[in-house]
MIDRENLUM-473919 format. One line per 4 residues: number of its first residue (from 1); their letters; for each residue z, x, y of C-alpha. Coordinates in steps of 0.25 Angstrom, whole numbers, plus 2048, in hexadecimal, padded with zeros to 3 digits. Each point is the difference from the previous one (the first is absolute). Layout:
% MIDRENLUM-473919
NUM) a) Z:X:Y  ...
This chain:
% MIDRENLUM-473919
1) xxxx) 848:7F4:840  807:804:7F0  803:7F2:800  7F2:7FB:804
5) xxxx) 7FA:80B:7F4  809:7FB:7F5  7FD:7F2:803  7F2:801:7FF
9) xxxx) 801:80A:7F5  809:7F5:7F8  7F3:7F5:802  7F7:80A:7FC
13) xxxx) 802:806:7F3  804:7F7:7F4  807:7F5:805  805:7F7:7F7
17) xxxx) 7FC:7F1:802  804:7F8:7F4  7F9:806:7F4  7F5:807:80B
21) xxxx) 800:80D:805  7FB:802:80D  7FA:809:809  7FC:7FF:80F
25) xxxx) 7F3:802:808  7F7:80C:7FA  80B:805:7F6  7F8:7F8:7F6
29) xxxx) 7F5:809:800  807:80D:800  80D:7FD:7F9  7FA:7FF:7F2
33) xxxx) 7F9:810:803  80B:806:803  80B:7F8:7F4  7F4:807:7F6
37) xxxx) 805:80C:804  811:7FD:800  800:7F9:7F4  7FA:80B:7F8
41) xxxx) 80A:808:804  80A:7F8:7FB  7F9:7FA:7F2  7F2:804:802
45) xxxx) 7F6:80B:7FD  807:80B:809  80E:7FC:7FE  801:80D:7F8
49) xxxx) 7F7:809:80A  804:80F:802  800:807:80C  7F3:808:7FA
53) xxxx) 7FA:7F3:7F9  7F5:7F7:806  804:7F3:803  7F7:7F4:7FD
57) xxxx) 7F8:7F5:807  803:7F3:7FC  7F5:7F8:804  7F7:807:7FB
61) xxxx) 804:807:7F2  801:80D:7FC  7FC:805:810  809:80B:804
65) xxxx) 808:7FA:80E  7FB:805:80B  80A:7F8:80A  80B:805:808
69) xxxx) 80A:7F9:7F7  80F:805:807  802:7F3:807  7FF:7F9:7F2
73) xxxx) 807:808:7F7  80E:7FF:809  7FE:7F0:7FF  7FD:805:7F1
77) xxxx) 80D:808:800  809:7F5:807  7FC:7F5:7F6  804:80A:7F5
81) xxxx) 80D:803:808  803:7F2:7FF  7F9:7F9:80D  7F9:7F4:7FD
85) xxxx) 7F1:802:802  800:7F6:80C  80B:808:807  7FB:810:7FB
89) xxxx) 7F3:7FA:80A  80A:7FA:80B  80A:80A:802  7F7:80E:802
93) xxxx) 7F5:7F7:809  80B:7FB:808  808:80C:803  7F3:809:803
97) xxxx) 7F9:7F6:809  80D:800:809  7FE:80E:800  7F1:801:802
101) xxxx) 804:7F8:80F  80A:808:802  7FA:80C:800  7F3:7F9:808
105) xxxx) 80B:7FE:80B  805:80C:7FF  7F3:805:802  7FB:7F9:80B
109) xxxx) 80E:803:806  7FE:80E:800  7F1:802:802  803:7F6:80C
113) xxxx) 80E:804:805  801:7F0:802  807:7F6:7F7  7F7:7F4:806
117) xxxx) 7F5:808:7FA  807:801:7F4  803:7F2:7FE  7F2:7FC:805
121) xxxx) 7FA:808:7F6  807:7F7:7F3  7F7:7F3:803  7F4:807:804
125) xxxx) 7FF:806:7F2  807:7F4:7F8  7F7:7F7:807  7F3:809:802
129) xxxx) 7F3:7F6:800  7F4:7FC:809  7FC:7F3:804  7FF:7F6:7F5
133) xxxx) 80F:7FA:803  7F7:7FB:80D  7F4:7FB:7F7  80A:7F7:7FA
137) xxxx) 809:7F9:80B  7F0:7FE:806  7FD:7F8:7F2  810:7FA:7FF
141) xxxx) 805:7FB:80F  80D:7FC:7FA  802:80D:7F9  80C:803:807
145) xxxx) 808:7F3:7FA  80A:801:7F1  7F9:7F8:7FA  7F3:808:800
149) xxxx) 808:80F:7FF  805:7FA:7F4  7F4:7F8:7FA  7FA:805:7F3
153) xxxx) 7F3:800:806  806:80B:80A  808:807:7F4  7F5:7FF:7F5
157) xxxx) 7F5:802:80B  7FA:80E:808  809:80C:804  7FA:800:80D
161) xxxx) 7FF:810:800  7F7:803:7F4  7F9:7F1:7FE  801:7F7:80D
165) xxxx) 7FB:7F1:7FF  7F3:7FC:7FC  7FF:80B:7F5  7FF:80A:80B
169) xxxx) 807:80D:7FE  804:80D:809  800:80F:7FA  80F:800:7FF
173) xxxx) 80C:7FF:7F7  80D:7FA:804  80C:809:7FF  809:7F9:7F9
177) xxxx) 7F7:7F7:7F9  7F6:809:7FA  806:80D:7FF  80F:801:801
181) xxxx) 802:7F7:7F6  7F5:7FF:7F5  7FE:80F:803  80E:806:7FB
185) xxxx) 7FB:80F:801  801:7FE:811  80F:7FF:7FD  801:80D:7FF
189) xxxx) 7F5:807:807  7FF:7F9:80D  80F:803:803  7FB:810:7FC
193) xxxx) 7F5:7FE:807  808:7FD:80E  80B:80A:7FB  7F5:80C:801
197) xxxx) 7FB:7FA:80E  80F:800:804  805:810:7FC  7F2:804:806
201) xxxx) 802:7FB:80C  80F:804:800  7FC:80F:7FD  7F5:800:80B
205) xxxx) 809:7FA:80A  80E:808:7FB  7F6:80E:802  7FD:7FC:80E
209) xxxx) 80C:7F7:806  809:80B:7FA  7FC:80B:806  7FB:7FA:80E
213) xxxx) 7F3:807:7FE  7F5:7FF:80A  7F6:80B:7FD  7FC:80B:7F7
217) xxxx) 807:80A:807  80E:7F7:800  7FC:800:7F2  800:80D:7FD
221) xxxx) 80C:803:807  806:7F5:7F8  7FE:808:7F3  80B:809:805
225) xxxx) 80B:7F7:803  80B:7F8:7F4  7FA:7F1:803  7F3:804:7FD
229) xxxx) 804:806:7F4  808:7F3:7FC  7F4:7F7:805  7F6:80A:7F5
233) xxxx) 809:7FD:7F6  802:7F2:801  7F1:7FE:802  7FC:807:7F3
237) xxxx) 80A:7F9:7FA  7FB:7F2:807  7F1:803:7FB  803:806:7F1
241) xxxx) 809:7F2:7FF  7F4:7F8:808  7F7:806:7F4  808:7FC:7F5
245) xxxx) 801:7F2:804  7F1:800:801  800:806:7F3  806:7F4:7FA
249) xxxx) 7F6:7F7:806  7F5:801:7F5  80C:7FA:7F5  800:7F6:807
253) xxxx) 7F1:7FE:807  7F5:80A:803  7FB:7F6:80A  80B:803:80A
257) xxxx) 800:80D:7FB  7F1:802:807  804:7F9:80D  80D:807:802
261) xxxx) 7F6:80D:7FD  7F7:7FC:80B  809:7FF:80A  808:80E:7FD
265) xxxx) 7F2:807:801  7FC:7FD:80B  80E:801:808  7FF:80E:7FB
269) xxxx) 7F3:804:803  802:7FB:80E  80E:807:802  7F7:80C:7FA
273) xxxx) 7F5:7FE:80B  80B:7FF:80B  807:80B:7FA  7F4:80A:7FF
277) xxxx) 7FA:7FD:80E  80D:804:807  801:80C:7FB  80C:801:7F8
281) xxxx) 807:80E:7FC  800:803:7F1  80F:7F9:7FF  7FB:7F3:805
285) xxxx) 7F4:7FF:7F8  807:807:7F5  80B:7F5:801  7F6:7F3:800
289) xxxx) 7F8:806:7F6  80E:802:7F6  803:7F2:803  7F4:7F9:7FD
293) xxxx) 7FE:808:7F2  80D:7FE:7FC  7FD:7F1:802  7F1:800:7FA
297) xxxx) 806:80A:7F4  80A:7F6:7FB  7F8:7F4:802  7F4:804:7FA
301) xxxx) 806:808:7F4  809:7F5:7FB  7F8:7F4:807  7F2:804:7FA
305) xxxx) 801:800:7F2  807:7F1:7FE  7F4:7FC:80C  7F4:805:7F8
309) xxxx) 807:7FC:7F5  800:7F1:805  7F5:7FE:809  7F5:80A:7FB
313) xxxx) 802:7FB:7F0  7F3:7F7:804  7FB:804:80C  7F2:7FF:802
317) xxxx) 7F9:801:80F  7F6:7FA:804  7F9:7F5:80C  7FD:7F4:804
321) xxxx) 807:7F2:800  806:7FA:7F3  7FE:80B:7FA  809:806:7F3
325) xxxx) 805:80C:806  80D:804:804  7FE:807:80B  7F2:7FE:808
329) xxxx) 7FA:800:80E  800:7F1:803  806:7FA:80D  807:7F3:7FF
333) xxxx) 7F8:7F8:80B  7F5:802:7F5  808:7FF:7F5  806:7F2:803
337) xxxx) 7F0:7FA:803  802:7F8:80C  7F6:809:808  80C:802:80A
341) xxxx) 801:80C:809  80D:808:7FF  806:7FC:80E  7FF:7F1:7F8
345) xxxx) 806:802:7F2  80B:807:806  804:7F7:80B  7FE:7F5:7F3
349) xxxx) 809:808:7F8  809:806:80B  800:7F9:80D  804:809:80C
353) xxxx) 806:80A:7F8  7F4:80A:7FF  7FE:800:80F  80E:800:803
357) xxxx) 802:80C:7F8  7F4:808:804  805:7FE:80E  80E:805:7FC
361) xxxx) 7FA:80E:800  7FF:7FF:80F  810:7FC:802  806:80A:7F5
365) xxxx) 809:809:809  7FC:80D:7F7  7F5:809:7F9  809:7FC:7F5
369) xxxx) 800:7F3:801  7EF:800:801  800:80A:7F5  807:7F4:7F7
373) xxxx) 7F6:7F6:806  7F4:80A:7FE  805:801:7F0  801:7EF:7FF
377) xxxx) 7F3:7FD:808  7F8:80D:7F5  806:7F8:7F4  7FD:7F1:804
381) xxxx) 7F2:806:803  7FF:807:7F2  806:7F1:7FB  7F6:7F8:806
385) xxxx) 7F4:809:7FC  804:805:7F3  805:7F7:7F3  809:805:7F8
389) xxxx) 801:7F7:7F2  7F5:7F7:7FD  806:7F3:804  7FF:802:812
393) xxxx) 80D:7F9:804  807:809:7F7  7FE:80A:80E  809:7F8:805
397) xxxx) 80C:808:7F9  7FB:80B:806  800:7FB:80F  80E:7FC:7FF
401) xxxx) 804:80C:801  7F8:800:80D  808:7F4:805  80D:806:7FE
405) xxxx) 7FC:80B:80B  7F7:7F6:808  80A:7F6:802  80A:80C:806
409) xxxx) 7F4:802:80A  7FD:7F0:803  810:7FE:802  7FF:80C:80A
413) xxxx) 7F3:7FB:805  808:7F2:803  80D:805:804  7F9:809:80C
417) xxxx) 7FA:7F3:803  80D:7F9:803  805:80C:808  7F4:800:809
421) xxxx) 802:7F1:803  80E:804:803  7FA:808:80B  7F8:7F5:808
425) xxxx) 803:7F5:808  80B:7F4:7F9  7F4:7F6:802  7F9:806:7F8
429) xxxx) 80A:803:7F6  800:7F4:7F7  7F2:7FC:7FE  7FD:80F:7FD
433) xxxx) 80B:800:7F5  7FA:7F4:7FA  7F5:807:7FE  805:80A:7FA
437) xxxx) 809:7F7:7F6  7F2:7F7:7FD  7FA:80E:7FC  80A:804:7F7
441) xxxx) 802:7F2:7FA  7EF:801:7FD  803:80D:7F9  80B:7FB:7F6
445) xxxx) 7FB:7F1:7FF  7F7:7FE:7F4  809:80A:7F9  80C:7F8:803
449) xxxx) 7F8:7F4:7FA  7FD:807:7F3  80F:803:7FF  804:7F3:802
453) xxxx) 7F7:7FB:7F7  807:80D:7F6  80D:7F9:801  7FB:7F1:7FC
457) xxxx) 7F4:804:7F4  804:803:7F2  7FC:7FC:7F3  801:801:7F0
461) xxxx) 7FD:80C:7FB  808:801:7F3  808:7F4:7F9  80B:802:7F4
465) xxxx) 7F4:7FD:7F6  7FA:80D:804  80E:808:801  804:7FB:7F2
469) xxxx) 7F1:804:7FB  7FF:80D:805  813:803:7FB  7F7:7FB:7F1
473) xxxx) 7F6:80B:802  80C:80C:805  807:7FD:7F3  7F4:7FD:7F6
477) xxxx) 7F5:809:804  7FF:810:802  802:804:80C  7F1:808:7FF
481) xxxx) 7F8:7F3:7FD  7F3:7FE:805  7FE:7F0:804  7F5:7F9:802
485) xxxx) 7FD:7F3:809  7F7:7F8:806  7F7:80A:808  7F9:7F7:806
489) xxxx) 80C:7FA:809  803:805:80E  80D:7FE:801  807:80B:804
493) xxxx) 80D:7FC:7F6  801:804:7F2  80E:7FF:7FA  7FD:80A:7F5
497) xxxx) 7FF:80B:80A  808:7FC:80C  80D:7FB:7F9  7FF:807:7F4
501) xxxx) 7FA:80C:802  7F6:801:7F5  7F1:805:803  7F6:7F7:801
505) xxxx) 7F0:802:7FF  7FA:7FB:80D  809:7FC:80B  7FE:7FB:80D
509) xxxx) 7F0:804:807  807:802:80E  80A:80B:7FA  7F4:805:7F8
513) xxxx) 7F7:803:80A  80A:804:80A  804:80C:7F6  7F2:803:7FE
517) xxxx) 800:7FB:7F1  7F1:7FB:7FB  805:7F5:7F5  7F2:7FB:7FE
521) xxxx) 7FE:807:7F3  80D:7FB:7F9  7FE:7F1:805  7F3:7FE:7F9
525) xxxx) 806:808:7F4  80D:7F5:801  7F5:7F5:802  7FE:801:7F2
529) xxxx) 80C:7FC:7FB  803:7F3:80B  7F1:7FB:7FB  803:803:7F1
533) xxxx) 7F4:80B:7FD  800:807:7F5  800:80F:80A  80F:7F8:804
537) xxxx) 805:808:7F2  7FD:80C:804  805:7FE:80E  80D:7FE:7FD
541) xxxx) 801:80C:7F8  7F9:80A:80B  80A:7F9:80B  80A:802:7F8
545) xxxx) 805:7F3:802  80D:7FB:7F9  802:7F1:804  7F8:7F4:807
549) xxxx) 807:7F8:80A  7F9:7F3:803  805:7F7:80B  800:7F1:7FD
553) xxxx) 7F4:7FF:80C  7F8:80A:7F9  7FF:7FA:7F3  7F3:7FC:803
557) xxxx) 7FC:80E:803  803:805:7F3  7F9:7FF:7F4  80D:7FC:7F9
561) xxxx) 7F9:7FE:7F2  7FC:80F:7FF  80F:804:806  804:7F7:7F6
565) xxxx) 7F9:80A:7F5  803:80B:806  80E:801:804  80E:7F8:7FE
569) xxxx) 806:7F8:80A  810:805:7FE  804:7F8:80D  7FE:7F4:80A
573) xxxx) 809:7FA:80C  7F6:7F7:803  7FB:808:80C  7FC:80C:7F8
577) xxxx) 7FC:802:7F3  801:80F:7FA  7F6:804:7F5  802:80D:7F9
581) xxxx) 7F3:807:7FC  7FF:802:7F0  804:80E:7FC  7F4:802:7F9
585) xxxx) 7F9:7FD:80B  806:809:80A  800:80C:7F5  7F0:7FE:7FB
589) xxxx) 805:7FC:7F5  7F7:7F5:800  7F2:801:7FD  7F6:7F6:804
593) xxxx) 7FB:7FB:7F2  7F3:7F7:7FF  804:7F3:7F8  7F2:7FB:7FA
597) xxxx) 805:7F4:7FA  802:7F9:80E  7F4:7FF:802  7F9:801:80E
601) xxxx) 807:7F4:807  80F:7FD:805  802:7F4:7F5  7FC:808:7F5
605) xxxx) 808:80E:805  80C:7F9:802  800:7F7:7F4  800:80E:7F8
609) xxxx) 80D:805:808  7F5:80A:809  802:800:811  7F1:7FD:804
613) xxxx) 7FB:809:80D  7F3:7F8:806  7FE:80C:808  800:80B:7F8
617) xxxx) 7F4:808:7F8  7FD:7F7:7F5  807:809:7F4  80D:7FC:808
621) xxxx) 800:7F3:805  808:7FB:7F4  80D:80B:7FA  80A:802:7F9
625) xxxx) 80E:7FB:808  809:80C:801  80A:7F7:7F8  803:7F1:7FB
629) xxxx) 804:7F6:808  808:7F3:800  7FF:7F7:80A  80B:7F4:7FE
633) xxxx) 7FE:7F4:80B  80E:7FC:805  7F9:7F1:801  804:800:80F
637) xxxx) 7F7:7FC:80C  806:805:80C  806:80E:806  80F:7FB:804
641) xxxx) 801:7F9:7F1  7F9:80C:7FA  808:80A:807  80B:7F8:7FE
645) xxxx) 800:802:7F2  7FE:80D:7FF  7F2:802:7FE  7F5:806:807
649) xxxx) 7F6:7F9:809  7F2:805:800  7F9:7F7:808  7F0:802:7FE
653) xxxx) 801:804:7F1  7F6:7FC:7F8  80A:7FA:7F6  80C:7F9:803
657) xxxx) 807:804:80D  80E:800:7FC  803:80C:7F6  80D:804:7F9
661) xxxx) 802:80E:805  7FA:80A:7F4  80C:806:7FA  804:7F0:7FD
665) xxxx) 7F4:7FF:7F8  801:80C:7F8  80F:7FD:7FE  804:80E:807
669) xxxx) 80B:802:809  7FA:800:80F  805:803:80C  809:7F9:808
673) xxxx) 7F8:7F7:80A  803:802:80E  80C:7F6:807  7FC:7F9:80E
677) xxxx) 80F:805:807  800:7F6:809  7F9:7F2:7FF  7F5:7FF:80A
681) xxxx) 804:7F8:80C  7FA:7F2:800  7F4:7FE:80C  7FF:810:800
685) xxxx) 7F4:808:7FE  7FA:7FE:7F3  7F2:805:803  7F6:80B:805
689) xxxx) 7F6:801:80B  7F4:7F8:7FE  805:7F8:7F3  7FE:7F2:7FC
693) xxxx) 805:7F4:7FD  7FB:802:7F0  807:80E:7FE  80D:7FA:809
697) xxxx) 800:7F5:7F6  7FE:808:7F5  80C:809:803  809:7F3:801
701) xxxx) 801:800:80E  7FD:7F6:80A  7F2:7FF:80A  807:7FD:80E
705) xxxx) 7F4:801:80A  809:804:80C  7FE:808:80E  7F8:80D:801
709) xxxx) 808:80D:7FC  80B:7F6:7F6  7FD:801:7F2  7F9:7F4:7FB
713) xxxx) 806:803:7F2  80E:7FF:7FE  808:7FF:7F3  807:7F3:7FD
């Protein structure tokens, strides 16, 4: 199973096609997030953080981070140590996802006593998932065939988990395609999460296999004797370790760090109430209550602090569906507004799992076993009713945590099944077996498409443009520059922060929103500037806002004749141009100056060397420029020619579109303009979502209308 995790760990992050950089399946969404966060370790804004410093959002400038960021900055620390930035993500994911179902077996094994159980347990999380897999070969009667498994439509088309054909979809992630992949934090904290399940369970079982106790009274007399001595010690040694591996888990994830929490209370309440109702002697009682504070006391004393520290830096409560809240009363039938009832949306999401493992409880062999059942069932409950971060399938990272000890429980379930049929007549061996194998293969069949289907999707996510763009701004930018966008884009890519780890002023909405960041405010402050309004001045400055990047598909949105006035543009690639605020812009040193003999229209305000504002109040529709300009045309019509040249293409500009880059003009020395490492390769992606065949043609590419999901622009 390594193999298969370093294989599809190898497709998943960065892999090199051509001049493209690839990533698989979800990775695309996520893998931008979490590259913010390792490349400002390396070059960025936290690159020279303290153990007593703040670190720093970079999506959102001058935010404190309020992120579990570990997992990062080892990938941070390998890259600096010298691992490429493809393999310091490969290396680490590979090694700890081996071990995550290692220890899931291990586990299973022990709760179970059974290595069937064990190995049953592996696909039954891997491949966790309801009935959408059956939705589709419904729509797809040859779905079984090559051709079809392999077809983009398949590929590019619904994960048959989360979204099933025909735009429906099923409250549920994929494991490996929506979480243990995009979602690096789980790299570490499901594997501690199991771990804590595993020295539990090994210190409530050691105490009482040990010792062959069978009442209160052998209890008692055990005290007295040298193996219950030895069975204390190694439990209290087992529950202060179990709490420290807890401990860890908020570094990591708070999210497991509550459902590991909600199972280990109430295992302990209930061994409480077992306990007390006996009537224990003061050594017994004295014994389970040493065991359980020495547990809570490390757990909670180091634990606590790093989990209110990242999942109540924005909390807020609250009700009702789609609501803002981190944590609120909202179950997730409602939530996912179908007007299903719960039994549905599970069975949709889940298949047979849920009632498979509610009926467990009544084929576990032990009080311990339905105390661990008990713990699971309270927190897939608390995860159905209650949310946890604004965005509802986010609770899906919590009941994970639940699968790990469910799975344990349906393996048993499934295993006690094919040991009663051992017990009937042969005749009705077989049919009854296939039964049983037709149950399992409904629990793991959906999710064994969605894995599939993780093997064969990737797509460009960075090229060498962007690497060589964002090596220009490590080496020519300080590392505490504030950058500034389109803010308008959804895209959840910007090269800025995620390969070169400066900060930018808005970033992506859905990692807005998921932290509980309100950006509303400082987008209509930053409006100002993309529409060229007069408040755009001061903007800039109370942003704090060094350089404007503007992509070659969002020169349209800028109003690139006040950005013209405004700042310099010190770099282009073709891609992306950079424009460095003026100083006295970014210092006040610029005051907005009335310039009367430009009259009160754009012909007479420009013609007197003025920048004319329609918008403003009339006493400053026409001032002063913060400095003279030269515009020089480089005579050229094209981008490629123009580019090609050396000059800067502005397409949109009032005056000519092709520009000799300022520092030409003004016969200074600029700096160097950034190199395109390796040629793009002909018939590759030359183009963004949604573009036309206009701006392709602009850009020197060529319009190939092709196939859904191929690029329809491609370079020559």
């Amino acid at each position: 199973m390594g193999l298969w995790w370093i294989y599809m760990n190898h497709i998943h992050f960065l892999l090199r096609r051509g001049n493209e950089h690839l990533c698989g399946g979800s990775v695309y969404a996520d893998l931008p997030f979490h590259l913010n966060l390792a490349t400002s370790f390396i070059y960025g804004c936290n690159k020279d953080a303290t153990i007593t410093s703040s670190l720093l959002s970079l999506f959102f400038a001058g935010e404190a981070l309020a992120y579990p960021f570990m997992p990062d900055f080892y990938v941070g620390a390998l890259t600096a140590a010298g691992f490429s930035l493809r393999y310091a993500l490969v290396v680490p994911g590979s090694i700890l996802l081996t071990a995550m179902f290692a220890l899931l077996y291990h586990f299973t094994y022990r709760f179970t006593q059974s290595s069937l159980c064990g190995l049953l347990s592996i696909p039954l999380t891997l491949f966790a998932g309801g009935i959408g897999g059956y939705y589709y070969i419904q729509k797809q009667p040859d779905w079984w065939t090559w051709s079809v498994l392999t077809s983009t439509e398949f590929t590019h088309g619904p994960d048959h988990v989360l979204y099933w054909v025909d735009r429906r979809s099923a409250f549920w992630f994929s494991l490996p395609a929506h979480i243990l992949f995009p979602q690096r934090t789980v790299h570490h904290a499901y594997p501690l999460a199991i771990t804590v399940f595993l020295l539990i369970w090994t210190a409530l079982e050691a105490k009482v296999e040990s010792a062959k106790l069978k009442s209160n009274d052998d209890v008692d007399n055990a005290l007295h004797t040298k193996v219950t001595l030895y069975t204390t010690q190694q439990s209290l040694a087992l529950f202060a370790f179990a709490g420290f591996v807890t401990a860890l888990i908020p570094l990591m994830q708070p999210h497991s760090f509550i459902s590991v929490g909600i199972v280990i209370l109430v295992v302990a309440i209930l061994q409480t109430i077992e306990i007390l109702i006996g009537k224990p002697s003061r050594q017994v009682f004295g014994l389970h209550v040493l065991r359980w504070a020495t547990y809570g006391l490390v757990s909670f004393a180091l634990g606590l602090p790093q989990f209110f520290k990242y999942f109540f830096h924005r909390v807020t409560f609250g009700s009702g569906s789609r609501g803002t809240a981190f944590v609120r009363y909202n179950p997730a039938w409602i939530e996912e507004g179908k007007g299903e009832s719960p039994a549905t949306m599970w069975f949709r999401a889940l298949g047979l799992m849920v009632p498979i493992f509610l009926f467990s409880m009544f084929l576990l062999p032990s009080k311990l076993h339905r105390y661990f059942h008990a713990g699971l069932t309270v927190l897939f409950v608390v995860c159905s009713v209650i949310m946890f971060q604004p965005w509802h399938l986010d609770n899906t990272k919590l009941f994970y945590v639940w699968v790990f000890g469910a799975t344990a429980c349906v393996a048993w379930a499934i295993s006690s099944a094919l040991r009663a049929i051992n017990r009937i007549p042969f005749i009705l061996r077989i049919p009854l077996r296939v039964l049983v194998g037709a149950v399992f293969i409904s629990l793991i069949f959906s999710g064994a498409l969605a894995c599939w289907r993780e093997m064969l999707n990737n797509a460009k996510t960075y090229d060498d443009t962007d690497f060589d763009f964002a090596n220009w701004l490590v080496e020519n930018t300080p590392a505490d520059a504030i950058f500034m966008g389109d803010i308008t884009k959804s895209s959840h890519i910007s090269v800025e922060s995620s390969l070169a780890g400066r900060q930018i002023a808005v970033g992506f909405p859905g990692w807005l929103s998921s932290h509980g960041i309100s950006s509303h405010s400082r987008k209509q402050s930053l409006m100002h500037v993309m529409k060229g309004n007069i408040q755009g001045i001061s903007s800039l400055r109370e942003q704090n806002i060094s350089y404007v990047v503007v992509e070659g598909w969002a020169h349209d949105k800028f109003d690139l004749e006040f950005l013209h006035e405004i700042s310099d543009p010190v770099a282009t690639n073709g891609k992306f141009t950079v424009f460095k605020v003026l100083d006295e812009i970014r210092n006040g040193g610029f005051k907005i100056t009335a310039c009367p003999e430009g009259g009160q229209n754009k012909k007479s305000c420009w013609s007197a060397g003025c920048l004319y504002f329609p918008n403003a109040a009339q006493s400053q529709q026409c001032i002063r420029k913060p400095r003279e300009r030269q515009v020089a045309d480089c005579h050229v019509s094209s981008a490629a020619e123009c580019r090609q040249n050396g000059c800067l293409w502005y397409e949109g500009f009032a005056g000519p579109w092709c520009h000799q880059p300022r520092w030409q003009v003004a016969g200074e020395q600029g700096p160097e303009k950034i190199k395109q490492l390796t040629p793009p390769i002909p018939g590759s992606d030359c183009g963004w979502e949604n573009m036309n065949e206009r701006s392709c043609v602009a850009r020197g590419c060529l319009w190939r209308p092709a196939p859904p999901y191929m690029p329809w622009c491609v370079f020559p």
